[in-house]
C-alpha positions as CSV (number, residue, x, y, z in Angstrom):
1,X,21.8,2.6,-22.5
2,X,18.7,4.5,-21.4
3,X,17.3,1.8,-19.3
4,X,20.4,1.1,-17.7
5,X,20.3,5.3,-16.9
6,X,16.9,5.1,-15.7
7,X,18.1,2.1,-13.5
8,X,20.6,3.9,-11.9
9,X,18.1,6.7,-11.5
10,X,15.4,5.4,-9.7
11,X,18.2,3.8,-7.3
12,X,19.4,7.1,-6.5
13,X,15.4,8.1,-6.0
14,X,14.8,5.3,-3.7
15,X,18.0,6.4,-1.7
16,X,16.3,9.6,-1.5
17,X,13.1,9.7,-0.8
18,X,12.8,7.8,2.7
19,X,15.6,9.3,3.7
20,X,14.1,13.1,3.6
21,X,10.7,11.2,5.2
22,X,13.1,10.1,8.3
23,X,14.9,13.3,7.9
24,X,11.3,15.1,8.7
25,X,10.2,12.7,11.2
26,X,14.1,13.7,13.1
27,X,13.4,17.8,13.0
28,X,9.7,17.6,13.5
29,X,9.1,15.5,17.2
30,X,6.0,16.7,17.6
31,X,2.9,14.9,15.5
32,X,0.9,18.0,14.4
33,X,3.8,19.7,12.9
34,X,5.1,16.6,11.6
35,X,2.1,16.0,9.8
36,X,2.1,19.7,8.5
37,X,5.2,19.0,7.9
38,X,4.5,15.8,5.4
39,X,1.8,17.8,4.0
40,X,4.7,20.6,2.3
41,X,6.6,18.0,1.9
42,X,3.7,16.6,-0.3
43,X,3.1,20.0,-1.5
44,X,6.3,20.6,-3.1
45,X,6.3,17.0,-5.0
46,X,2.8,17.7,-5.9
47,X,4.2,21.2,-7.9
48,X,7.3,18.9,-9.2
49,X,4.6,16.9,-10.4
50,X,2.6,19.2,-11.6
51,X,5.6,20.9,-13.7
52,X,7.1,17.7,-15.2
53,X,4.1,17.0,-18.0
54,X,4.0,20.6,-18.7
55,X,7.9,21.3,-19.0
56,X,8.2,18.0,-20.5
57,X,6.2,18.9,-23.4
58,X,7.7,22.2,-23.6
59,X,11.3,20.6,-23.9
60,X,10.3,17.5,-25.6
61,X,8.8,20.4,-28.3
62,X,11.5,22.6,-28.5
63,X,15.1,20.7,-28.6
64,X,13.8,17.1,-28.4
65,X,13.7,13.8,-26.2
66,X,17.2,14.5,-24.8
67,X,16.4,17.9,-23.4
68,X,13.9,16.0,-20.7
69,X,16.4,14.1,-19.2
70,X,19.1,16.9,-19.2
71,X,17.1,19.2,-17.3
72,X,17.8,16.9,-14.4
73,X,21.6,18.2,-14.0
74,X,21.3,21.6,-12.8
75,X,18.2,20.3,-10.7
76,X,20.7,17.8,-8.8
77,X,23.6,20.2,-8.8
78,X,21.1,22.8,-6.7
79,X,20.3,19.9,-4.1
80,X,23.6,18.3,-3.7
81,X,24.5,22.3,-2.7
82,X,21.5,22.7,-1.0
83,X,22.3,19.3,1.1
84,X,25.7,19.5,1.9
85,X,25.4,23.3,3.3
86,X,21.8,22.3,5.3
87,X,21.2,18.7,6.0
88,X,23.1,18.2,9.2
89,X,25.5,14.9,9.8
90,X,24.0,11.8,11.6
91,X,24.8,11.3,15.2
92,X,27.5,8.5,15.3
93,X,26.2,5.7,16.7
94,X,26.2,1.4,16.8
95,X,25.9,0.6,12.9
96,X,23.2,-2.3,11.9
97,X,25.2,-4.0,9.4
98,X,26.0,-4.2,6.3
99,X,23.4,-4.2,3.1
100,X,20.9,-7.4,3.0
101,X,22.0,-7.9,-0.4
102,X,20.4,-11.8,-0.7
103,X,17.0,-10.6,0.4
104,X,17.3,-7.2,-1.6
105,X,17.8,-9.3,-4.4
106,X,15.1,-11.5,-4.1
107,X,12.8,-8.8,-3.6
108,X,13.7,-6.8,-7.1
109,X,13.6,-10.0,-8.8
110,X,10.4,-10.4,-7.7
111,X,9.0,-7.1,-8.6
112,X,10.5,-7.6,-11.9
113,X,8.9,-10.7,-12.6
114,X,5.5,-9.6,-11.5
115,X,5.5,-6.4,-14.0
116,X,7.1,-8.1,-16.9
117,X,4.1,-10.8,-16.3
118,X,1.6,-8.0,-16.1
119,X,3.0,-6.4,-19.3
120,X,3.4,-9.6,-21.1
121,X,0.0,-10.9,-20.7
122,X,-1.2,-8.4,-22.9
123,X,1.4,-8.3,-25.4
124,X,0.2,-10.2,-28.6
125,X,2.1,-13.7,-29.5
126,X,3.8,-14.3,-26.5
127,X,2.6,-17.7,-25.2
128,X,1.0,-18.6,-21.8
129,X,4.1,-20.3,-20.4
130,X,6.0,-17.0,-20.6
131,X,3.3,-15.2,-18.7
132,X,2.6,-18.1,-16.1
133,X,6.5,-18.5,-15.3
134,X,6.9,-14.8,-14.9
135,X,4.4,-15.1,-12.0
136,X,6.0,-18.2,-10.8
137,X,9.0,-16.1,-10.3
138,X,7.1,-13.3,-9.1
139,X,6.4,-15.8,-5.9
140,X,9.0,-17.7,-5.4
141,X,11.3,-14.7,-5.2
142,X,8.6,-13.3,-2.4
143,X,8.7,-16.5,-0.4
144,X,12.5,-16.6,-0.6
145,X,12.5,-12.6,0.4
146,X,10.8,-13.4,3.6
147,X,12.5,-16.4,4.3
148,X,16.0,-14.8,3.8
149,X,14.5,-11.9,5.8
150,X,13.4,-14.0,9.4
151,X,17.1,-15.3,9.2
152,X,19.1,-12.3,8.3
153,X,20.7,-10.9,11.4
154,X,20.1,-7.4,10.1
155,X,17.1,-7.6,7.8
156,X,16.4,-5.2,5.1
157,X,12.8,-5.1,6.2
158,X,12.0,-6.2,9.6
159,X,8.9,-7.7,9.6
160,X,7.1,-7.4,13.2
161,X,6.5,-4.2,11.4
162,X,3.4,-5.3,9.7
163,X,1.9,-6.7,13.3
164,X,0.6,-3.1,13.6
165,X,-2.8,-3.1,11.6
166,X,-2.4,0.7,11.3
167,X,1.5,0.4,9.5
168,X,-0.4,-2.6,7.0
169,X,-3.4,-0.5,6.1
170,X,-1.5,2.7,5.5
171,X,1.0,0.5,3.2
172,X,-1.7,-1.3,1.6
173,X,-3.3,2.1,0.6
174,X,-0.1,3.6,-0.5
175,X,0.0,0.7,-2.9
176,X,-3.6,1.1,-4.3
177,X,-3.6,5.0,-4.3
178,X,-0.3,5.2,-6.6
179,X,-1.8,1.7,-8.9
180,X,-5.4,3.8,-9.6
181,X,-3.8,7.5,-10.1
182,X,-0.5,6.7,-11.6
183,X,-1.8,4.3,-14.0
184,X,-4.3,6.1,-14.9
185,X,-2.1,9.2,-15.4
186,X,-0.1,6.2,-17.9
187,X,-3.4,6.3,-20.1
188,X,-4.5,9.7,-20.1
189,X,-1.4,11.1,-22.6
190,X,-1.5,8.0,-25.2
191,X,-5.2,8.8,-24.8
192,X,-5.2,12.6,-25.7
193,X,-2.3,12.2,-28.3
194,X,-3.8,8.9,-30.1
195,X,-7.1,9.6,-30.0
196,X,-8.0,13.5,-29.5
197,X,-4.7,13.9,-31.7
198,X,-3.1,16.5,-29.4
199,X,0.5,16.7,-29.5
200,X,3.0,16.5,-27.0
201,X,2.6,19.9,-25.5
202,X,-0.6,20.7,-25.7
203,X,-1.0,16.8,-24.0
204,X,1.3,18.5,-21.3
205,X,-1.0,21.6,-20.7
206,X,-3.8,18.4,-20.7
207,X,-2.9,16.9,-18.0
208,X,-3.1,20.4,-15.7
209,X,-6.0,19.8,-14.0
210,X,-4.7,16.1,-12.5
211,X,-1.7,17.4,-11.8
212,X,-1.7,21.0,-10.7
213,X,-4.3,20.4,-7.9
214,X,-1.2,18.1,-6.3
215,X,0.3,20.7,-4.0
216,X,-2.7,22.1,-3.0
217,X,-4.0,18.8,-2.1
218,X,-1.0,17.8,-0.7
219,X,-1.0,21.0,1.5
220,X,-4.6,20.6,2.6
221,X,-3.7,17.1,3.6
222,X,-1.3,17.7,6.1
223,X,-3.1,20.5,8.0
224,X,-6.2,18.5,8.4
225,X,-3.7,15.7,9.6
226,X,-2.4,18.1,12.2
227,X,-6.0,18.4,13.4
228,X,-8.2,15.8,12.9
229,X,-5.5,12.8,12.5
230,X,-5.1,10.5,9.2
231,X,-8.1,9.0,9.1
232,X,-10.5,11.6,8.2
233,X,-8.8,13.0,5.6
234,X,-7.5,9.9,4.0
235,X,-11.3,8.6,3.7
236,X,-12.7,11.9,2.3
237,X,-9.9,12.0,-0.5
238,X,-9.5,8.7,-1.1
239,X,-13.6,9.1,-2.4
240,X,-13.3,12.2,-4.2
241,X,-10.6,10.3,-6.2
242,X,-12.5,7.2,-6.9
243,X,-14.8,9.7,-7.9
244,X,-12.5,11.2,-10.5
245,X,-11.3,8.1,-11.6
246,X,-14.8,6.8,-12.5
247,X,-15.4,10.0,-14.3
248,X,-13.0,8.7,-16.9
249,X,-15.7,6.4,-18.3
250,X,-17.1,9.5,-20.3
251,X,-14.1,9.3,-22.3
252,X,-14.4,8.6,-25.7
253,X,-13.5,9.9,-29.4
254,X,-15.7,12.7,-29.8
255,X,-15.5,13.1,-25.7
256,X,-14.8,17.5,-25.1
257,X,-12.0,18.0,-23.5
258,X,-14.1,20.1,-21.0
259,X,-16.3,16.9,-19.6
260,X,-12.5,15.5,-18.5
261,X,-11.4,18.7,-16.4
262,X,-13.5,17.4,-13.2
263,X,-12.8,13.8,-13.1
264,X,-9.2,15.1,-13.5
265,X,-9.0,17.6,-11.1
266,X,-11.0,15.2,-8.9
267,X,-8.1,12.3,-9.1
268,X,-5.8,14.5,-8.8
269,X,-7.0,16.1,-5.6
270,X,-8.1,12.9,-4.0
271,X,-4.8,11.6,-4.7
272,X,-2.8,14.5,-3.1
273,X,-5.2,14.9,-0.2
274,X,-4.6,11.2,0.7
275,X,-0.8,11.0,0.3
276,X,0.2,13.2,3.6
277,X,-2.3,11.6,5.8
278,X,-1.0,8.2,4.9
279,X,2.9,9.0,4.9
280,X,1.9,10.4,8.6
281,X,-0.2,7.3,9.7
282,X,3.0,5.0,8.9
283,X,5.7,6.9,10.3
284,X,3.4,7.4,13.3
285,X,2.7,3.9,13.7
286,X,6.6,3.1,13.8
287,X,8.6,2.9,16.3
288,X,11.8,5.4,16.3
289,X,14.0,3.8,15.6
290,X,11.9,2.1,12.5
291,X,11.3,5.3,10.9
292,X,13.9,5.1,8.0
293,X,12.7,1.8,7.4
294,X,9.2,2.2,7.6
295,X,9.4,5.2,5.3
296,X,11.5,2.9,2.8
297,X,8.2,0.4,2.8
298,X,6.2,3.4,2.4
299,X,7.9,4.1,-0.6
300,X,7.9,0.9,-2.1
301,X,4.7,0.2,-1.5
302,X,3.8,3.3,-3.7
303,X,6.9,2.8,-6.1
304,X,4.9,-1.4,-6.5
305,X,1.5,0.2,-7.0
306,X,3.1,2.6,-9.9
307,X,4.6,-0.5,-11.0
308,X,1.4,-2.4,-11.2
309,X,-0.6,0.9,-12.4
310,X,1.4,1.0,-15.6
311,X,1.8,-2.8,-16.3
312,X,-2.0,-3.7,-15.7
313,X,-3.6,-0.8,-17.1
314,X,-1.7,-0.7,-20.2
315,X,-1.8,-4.4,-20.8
316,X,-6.3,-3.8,-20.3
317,X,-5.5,-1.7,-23.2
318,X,-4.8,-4.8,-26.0
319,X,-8.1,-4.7,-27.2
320,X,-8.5,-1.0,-28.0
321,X,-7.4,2.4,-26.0
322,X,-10.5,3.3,-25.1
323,X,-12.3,0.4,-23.6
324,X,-9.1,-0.6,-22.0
325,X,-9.1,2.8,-20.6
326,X,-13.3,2.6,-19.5
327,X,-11.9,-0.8,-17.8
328,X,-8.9,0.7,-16.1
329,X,-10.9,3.6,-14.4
330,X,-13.2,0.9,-13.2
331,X,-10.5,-0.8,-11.3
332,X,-9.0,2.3,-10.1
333,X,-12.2,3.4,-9.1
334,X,-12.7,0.7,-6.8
335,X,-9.2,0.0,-5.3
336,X,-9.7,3.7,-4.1
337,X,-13.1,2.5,-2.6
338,X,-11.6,-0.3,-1.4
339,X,-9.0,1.6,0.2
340,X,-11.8,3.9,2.0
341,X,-13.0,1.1,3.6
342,X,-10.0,-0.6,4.5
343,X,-8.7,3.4,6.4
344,X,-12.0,3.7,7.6
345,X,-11.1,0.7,9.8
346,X,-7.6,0.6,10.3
347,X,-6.0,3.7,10.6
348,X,-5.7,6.1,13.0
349,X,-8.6,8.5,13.8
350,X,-7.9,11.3,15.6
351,X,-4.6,13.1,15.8
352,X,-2.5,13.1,19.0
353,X,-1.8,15.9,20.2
354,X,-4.2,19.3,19.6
């Protein structure tokens, strides 16, 4: 019953989320405020994110499980007000067709296959033949996604999109940013409650410093965007979070809590300053008309690195906690690095207007 809920939430999250970036991209025309813009828009996920560990915990600790996911109510109730009294209507207009419900299909298939192989391949006593046919899946449903996809009339995801090297590299960093951070962030409460013994709200208050540096980061981001363009900023945080990450290889069982406030606050910030800069370099490298859909491959690209983030860095952790967390920051650390390099070549460097 809970999975199925959490299904049905994160399709109501995907429904949301490109929508308010296309909704942004629609009130804000021109690219310096739209970039500042995508930086509060950053800024207030950052302080949602920053809030859920802590309230979490503070529920979790005070009336139980339940309480976490029943704080969501009144949240929605507030927005659905706050929507229907503010969001205007859509201009009427020539419809695209209906849902691409083949290649949709194929594609969540796919994703599914590819985390339950990740998760599986660490899992004791499951045999290699589960593992290797959850990866077979994993591709066939990704060759029969883009197949279904150059033949559907009204694709889900059209693909000349990715013919702009700008559009690839921001998406390709969207996925690498949200695998190093998010999974990471997987590890850091299993590591502060199983081995520094904290319980679940003082793990909460932990996790702070990764967290509630998110909106100011996010914040920061979008100005600089506004000034300087994507690339700058997107470079600059994309190190400081390697950085972070990497500072995770200090952690141990008699690690102070103290020697883990930088690395997190350094993630964290990294992290955040990135995220504006890079929603802004692929809604600016989309045409108009693309912008729903490009911001729906933005967020799925991020949504796939979570995805990966969890599966891969908890499977690293089979053979202990802590050196599967010393082996996670190492691969976090250099898909950020390796996302560096890959902005520092790709996407845009200066913004376009002053």
């Amino acid at each position: 019953m809970l999975v199925a809920a959490r299904l049905v939430q994160g399709v109501g999250a995907a429904l949301l989320v490109p929508a308010s970036l296309a909704l942004l991209r629609a009130a804000y025309p021109e690219p310096a405020a739209r970039a500042r813009a995508f930086g509060v828009w950053g800024a207030i996920a950052g302080m949602a994110a920053g809030a859920g560990p802590v309230l979490g915990g503070v529920l979790v600790a005070s009336f139980g499980w339940r309480a976490a996911f029943l704080v969501n109510l009144p949240a929605t109730l507030v927005a659905l007000v706050l929507t229907i009294r503010h969001i205007p209507r859509s201009p009427t207009g020539p419809r695209r067709g209906g849902l691409d419900v083949p290649a949709q299909t194929a594609a969540a298939v796919s994703v599914a296959a590819l985390a339950a192989g990740c998760i599986e391949a660490g899992a004791p006593g499951h045999p290699h033949s589960v593992v290797l046919g959850a990866f077979a899946v994993a591709v066939l449903g990704l060759a029969a996604f883009v197949f279904l996809e150059r033949r559907a009339p009204a694709p889900m995801l059209p693909l000349a999109l990715f013919r702009g090297r700008a559009f690839t590299a921001a998406t390709l960093v969207g996925v690498l940013l949200n695998t190093g951070f998010y999974g990471l962030l997987f590890l850091a409460p299993l590591y502060f409650q199983r081995v520094q013994h904290y319980s679940t709200l003082r793990t909460g208050f932990a996790l702070l410093p990764a967290v509630g540096l998110l909106a100011v980061g996010s914040a920061l981001g979008g100005r600089l965007t506004a000034r300087t363009g994507p690339r700058p900023p997107m470079v600059v945080g994309l190190v400081i979070g390697a950085a972070g990450l990497a500072g995770w290889l200090c952690a141990g069982p008699g690690t102070p809590y103290a020697a883990l406030v930088g690395p997190m606050a350094a993630a964290g910030f990294g992290t955040a300053l990135t995220m504006p800069s890079a929603t802004a370099a692929v809604m600016e490298s989309a045409p108009g008309e693309r912008g729903g859909a490009a911001a729906a491959v933005f967020n799925a690209a991020r949504q796939l690195g979570s995805v990966l983030g969890v599966a891969v860095f908890g499977t690293l952790t089979a053979g202990g906690l802590v050196p599967g967390l010393h082996t996670a920051a190492v691969v976090g650390a250099a898909g950020f690095l390796v996302a560096a390099l890959l902005t520092a070549r790709r996407a845009p460097g200066t913004a376009r207007t002053a």
